[in-house]
C-alpha positions in Angstrom: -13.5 -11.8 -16.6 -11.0 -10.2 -14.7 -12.6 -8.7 -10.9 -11.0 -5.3 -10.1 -9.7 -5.3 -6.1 -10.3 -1.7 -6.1 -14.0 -2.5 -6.8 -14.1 -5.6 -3.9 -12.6 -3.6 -1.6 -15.1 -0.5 -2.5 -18.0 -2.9 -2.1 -16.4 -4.8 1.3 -17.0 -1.4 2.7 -17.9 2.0 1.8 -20.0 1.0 -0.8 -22.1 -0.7 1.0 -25.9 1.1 2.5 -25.3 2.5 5.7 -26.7 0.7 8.9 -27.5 1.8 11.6 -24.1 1.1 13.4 -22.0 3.0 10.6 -21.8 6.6 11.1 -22.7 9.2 9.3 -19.7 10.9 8.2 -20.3 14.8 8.4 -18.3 17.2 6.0 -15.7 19.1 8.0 -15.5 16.1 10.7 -12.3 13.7 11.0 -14.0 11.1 9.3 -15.0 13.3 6.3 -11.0 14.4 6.1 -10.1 11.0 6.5 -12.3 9.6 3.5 -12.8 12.2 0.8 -9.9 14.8 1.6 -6.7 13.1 1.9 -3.3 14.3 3.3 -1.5 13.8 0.1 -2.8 15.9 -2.5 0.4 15.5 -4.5 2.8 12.3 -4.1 5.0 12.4 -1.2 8.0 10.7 0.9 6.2 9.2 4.0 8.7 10.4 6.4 10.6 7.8 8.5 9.7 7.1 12.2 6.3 8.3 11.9 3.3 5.9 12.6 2.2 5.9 9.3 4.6 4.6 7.8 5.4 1.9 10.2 1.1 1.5 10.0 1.6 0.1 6.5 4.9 -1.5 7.1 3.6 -3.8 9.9 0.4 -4.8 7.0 3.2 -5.7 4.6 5.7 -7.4 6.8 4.0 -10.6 8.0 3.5 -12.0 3.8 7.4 -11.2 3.0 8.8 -12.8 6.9 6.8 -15.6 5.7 8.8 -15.7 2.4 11.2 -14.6 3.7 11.4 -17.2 6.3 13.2 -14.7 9.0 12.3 -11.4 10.3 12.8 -8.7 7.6 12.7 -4.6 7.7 12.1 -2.8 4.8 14.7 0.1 2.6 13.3 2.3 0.1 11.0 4.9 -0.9 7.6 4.7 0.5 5.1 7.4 -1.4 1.5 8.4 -0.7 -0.9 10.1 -2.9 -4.4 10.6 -2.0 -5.6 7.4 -0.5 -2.5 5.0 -2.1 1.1 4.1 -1.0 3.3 2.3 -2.9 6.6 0.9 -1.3 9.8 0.4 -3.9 12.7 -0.7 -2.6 14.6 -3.8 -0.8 14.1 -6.5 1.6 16.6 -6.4 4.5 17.2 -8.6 7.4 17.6 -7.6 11.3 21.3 -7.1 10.6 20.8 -5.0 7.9 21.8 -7.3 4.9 19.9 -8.0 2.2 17.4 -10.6 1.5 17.0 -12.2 -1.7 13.8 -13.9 -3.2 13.5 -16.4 -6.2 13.3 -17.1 -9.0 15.8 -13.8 -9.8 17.2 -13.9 -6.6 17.4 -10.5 -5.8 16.2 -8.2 -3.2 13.4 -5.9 -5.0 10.4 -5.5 -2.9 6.9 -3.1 -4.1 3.8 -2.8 -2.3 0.3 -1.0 -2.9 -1.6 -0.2 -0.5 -5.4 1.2 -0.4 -7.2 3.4 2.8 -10.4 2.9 2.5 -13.3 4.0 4.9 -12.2 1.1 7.4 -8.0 2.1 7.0 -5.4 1.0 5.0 -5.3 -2.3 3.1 -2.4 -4.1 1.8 -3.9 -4.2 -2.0 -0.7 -6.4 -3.6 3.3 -7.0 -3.5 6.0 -8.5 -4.6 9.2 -9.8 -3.8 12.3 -10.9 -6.2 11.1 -9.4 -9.5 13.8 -8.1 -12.1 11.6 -5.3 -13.7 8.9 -2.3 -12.4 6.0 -4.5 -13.4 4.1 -2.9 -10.6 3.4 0.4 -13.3 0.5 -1.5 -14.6 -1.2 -1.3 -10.9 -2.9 1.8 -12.5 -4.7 -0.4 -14.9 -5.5 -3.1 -12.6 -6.1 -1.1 -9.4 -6.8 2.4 -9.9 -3.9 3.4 -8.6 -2.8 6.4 -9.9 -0.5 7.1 -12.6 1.8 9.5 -10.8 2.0 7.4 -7.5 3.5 4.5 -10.4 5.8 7.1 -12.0 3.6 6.8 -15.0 3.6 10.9 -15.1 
């Protein structure tokens, strides 16, 4: 039986009864925006430079420099929708060249990534793949269909 992320992370966290250290989220507060009315209401570039982006890069980048074997930075589209991100694009070095992963040996790079009551959360990747696998993500993860060009 196959265990849905989505659901772990769900039950990791906001799922969970409240104690009496988690805080009651309030509508119209901060942490009501931040969980149940999300920036994105349609999918959309995260612009470069801004912390966000750079938020979810630095989650990503520690798995691929360690396939990677160097330090790596990151070319491509990066889109959010409601409370997902997904990253297509290429692995680069320092210098700006590219860096290739086996077994294709090529430089394609996806990510998925979750915010969930306690912030974002890497939820898979990829490196070095040859086709957009990562379109079944909806199925697995809940992601949704537009974020995975599905619509």
């Amino acid at each position: 039986m196959r265990t849905c992320l989505l659901a772990l992370l769900l039950a990791a966290g906001s799922a969970l009864p409240a104690s009496a250290e988690d805080p009651i989220i309030q509508p119209g507060t901060d942490l009501w925006r931040d969980a149940f009315d999300p920036p994105f209401t349609k999918p959309a570039e995260v612009p470069k430079d801004t912390p966000l982006r750079k938020q979810l890069f630095d989650l990503l980048r520690p798995k691929i420099e360690r396939e990677a074997k160097r330090k790596v930075q990151f070319e491509g589209s990066l889109r959010a929708f409601k409370n997902w991100a997904l990253f297509s694009g290429e692995t680069v070095d320092a210098d700006g060249k590219s860096v290739k992963f086996p077994p294709m040996d090529n430089t394609d790079t996806v990510a998925l990534w979750l915010r969930t009551r306690e912030g974002w959360r890497l939820v898979d990747h990829s490196t070095g793949h040859s086709d957009a696998f990562y379109i079944i993500w909806h199925e697995q993860y809940g992601a949704p269909k537009a974020l995975v060009g599905l619509e």
